[in-house]
N, C-alpha and C positions, 0 to 999 in steps of 0.2 A: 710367752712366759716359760720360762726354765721350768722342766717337772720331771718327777721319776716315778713312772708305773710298775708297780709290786708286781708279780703274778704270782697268784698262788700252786701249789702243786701238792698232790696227796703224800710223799713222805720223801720230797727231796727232789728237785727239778734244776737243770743247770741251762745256761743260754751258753751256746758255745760261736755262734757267726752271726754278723748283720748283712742285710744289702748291704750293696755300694749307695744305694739312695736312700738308706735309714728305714728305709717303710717294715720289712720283715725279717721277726730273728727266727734264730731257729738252733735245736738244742736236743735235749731228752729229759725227757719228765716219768718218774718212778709212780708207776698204775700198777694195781691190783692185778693178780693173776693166779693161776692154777697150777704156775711150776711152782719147787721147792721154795721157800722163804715165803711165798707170799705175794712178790714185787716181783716187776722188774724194769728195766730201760724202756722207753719207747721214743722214738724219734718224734719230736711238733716242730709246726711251722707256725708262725705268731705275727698275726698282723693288730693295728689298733683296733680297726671294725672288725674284724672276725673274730678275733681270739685266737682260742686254740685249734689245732687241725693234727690231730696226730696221724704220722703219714703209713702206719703200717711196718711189716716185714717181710724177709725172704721162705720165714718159715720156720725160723727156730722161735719165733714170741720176741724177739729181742731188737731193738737198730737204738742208734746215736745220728743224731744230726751235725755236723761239721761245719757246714758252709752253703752259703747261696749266691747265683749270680744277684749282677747288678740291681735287676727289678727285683728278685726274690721266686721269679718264677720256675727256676730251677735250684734243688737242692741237694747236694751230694752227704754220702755218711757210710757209717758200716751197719753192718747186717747177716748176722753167717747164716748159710743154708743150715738147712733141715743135718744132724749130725756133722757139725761143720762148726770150726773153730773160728775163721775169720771167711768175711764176705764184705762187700763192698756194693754202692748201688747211687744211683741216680734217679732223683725224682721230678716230675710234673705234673700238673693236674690232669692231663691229657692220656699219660702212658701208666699214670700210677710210679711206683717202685719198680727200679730195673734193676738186675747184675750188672756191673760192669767189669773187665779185667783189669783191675788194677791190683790186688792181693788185698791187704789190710788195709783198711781205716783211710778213705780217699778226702783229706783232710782241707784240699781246694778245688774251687771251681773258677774258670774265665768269668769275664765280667759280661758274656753271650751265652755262655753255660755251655758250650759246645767241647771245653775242654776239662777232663777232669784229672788229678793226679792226689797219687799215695804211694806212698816207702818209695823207691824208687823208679815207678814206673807211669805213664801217662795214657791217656786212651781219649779218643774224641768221636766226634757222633760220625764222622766220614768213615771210621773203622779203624784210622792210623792210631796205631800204638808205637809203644817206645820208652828209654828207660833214660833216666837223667847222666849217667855216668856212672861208669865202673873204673878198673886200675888202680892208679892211686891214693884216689875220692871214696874208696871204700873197706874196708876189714870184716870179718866176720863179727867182732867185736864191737866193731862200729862202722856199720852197715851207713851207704848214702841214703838218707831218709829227706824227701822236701815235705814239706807242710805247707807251705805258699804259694799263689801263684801270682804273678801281674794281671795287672786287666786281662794285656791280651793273650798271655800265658805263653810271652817268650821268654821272662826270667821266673825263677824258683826259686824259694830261700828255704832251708835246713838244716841239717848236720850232716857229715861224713867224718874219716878218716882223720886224727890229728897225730902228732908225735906220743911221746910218755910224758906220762902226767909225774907231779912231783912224787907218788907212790909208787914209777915204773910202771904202770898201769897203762893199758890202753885207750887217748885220751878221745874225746870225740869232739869236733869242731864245728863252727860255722862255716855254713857254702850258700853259695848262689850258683844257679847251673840254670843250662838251654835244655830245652828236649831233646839238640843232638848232640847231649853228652858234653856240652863243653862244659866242666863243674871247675869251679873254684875255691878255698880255702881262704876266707876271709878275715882269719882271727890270728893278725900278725906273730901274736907270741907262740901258739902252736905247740907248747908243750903241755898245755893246760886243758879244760872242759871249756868248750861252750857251746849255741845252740840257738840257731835263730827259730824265732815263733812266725814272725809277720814282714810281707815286704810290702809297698807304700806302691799302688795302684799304677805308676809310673816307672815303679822299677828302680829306682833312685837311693832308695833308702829301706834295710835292713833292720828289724831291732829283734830283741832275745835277752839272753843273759851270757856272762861269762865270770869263770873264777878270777879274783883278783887275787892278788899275790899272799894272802893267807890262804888262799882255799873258800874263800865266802862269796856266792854269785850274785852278782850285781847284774842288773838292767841295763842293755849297752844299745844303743842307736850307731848303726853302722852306714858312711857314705864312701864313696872310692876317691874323695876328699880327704874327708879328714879320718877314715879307718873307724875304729871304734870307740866311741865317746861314752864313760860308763857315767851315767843319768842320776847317781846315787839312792837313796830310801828316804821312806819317812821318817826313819827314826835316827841311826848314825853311822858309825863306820863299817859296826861289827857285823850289819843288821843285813837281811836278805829283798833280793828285790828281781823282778823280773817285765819286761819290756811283751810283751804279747801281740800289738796290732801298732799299725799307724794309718792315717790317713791318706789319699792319695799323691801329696809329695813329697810326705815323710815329714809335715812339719807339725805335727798332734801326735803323740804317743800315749798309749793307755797299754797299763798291767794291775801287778799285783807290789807292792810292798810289805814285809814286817814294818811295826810301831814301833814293838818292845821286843826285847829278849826273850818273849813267849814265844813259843811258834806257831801258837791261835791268833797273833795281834796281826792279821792279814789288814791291809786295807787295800780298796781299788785308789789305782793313781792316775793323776794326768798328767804330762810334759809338754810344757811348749819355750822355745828357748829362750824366749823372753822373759821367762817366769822360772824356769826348772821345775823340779819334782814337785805337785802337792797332790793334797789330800783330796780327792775328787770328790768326797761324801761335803766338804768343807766347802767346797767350790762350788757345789751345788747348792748347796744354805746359803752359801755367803750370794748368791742368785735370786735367792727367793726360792728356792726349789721346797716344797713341802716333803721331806722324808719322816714317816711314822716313825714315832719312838719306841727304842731298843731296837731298829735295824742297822747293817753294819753292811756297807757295803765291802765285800771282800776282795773281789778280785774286778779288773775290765775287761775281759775273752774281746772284746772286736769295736771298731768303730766305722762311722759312714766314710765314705769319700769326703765330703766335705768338711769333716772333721766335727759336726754335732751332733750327732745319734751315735750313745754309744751303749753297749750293754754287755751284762755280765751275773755273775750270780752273788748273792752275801747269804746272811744269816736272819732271821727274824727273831723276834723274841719267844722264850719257851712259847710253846704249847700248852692247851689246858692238860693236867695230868703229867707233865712230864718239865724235867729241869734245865730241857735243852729246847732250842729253835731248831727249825727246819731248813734245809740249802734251797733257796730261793731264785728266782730271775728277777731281773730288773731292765728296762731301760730309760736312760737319761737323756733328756732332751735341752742343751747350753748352746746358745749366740756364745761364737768366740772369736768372732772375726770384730 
């Protein structure tokens, strides 16, 4: 049966990665603390039977969860040391939280967890490090950053270096790159913004967003076929939309969309190209999927391999005392085969 499991969180919790086999997300959830504000980030790992399992720090109080292998049994994220601005770390139940060198925010992991990468650099448990490419794939302005990795963590998808944008500006583009620097520039027009999120477990397929020819970013699925297909919104032409994860052969897309000309009318979406863009919250009802009322799914951060488990964070309804809802996780469980 189709469903979607709420989780709750004390003042704002996000799911940012799933497995490759659906079973564990993993995110940061906003807990009580002793520094200033009150709050702050903590890295969990989220399975059905367990719950929550928050995995700790380097020492400053703080981590984010990014990504996990296949089973879930390895977790990468950030985490800065003790007076330290950015830090990066690898987790198991076995080793706990590690440093790893990679600089900021190590936003993939292999689908063996052996290989992790962030901004431009890679590191794996044999000791080899390595940086995805410099040259021309890179500016100070716009720095080659991957955020993805394939299974086996021989392709990368990100941004780098692109021409001027229509303001003369420094534009930043989509890439795919190797570990040994071979990077690519994938966003044919080149004088614009864009920015891949997620690559498809096989390597095959790309998705992200890119400006179209107003300047409004759209949601683009990119194959070395047909280049970049922009997927459009829930709402119309004007409207904004972004492509975040795919499935293992690139043929399930999940992100975020605008509705309406608000720029609070987020919804999460699904793409498959037999259907195009819908409303995932919709799709999910139109399932059978029981979602409580006044929650709003907003965004889909990641989906399974198989293309059914996918999860992300929305809104719930106010809170007692207050006129607002709280940033929530979610995942969804849809037969779409």
């Amino acid at each position: 049966m189709p469903g979607v499991v709420i989780q709750p969180g004390e003042c704002g919790t996000q799911a940012f990665g799933i497995s490759g086999d659906g079973n564990v997300i993993v995110g940061a959830g906003c807990v009580p603390s002793s520094q200033p504000g009150g709050f702050v980030d903590q890295a969990f790992r989220w399975t059905v039977t367990g719950g929550y399992q928050l995995l700790g720090d380097l020492g400053s109080g703080i981590s984010d969860a990014y990504a996990a292998s296949f089973d879930g049994s390895v977790v990468v994220g950030s985490s800065p040391p003790p007076e330290a601005f950015f830090g990066s770390f690898r987790w198991t139940a076995t080793q706990g939280m590690m440093a790893v060198p990679v600089g900021c925010c190590p936003n993939a992991v292999t689908d063996d967890g052996t290989m992790v990468a962030g901004g431009n650099a890679w590191w794996k448990t044999s000791g080899e490090t390595g940086n995805f490419g410099d040259g021309s794939c890179t500016d100070p302005q716009a720095p080659l950053t991957m955020v993805d990795l394939s299974a086996d963590g021989s392709l990368a998808a990100g941004s780098g270096k692109g021409g001027l944008d229509m303001f003369g500006q420094q534009a930043t583009n989509a890439y795919q790159s190797t570990p040994t620097g071979n990077c690519q520039d994938i966003d044919a027009v080149f004088n614009r913004n864009s920015d891949a999120s997620g690559i498809s477990a096989d390597g095959s397929t790309i998705v992200g967003e890119a400006q179209d020819s107003q300047g409004h970013y759209r949601a683009f699925r990119w194959t070395a076929s047909t280049g970049m297909v922009d997927l459009g919104t829930l709402g119309g032409n004007n409207l904004l939309s972004n492509a975040l994860a795919t499935n293992q052969d690139g043929s399930v897309v999940v992100g975020t969309s605008l509705t309406t000309s608000s720029p609070d009318s987020n919804h999460a979406f699904i793409w498959i190209a037999t259907r195009g863009i819908q409303d995932l919250q919709t799709v999910l009802k139109n399932h059978g999927a029981r979602i409580p009322n006044g929650w709003i799914l907003q965004v889909a951060t990641d989906i399974s391999e198989d293309g059914t488990v996918i999860t992300g964070y929305g809104i719930s309804p106010p809170v007692q005392g207050s006129n607002f809802g709280q940033t929530e996780p979610w995942r969804a469980v849809l037969p779409l085969r």
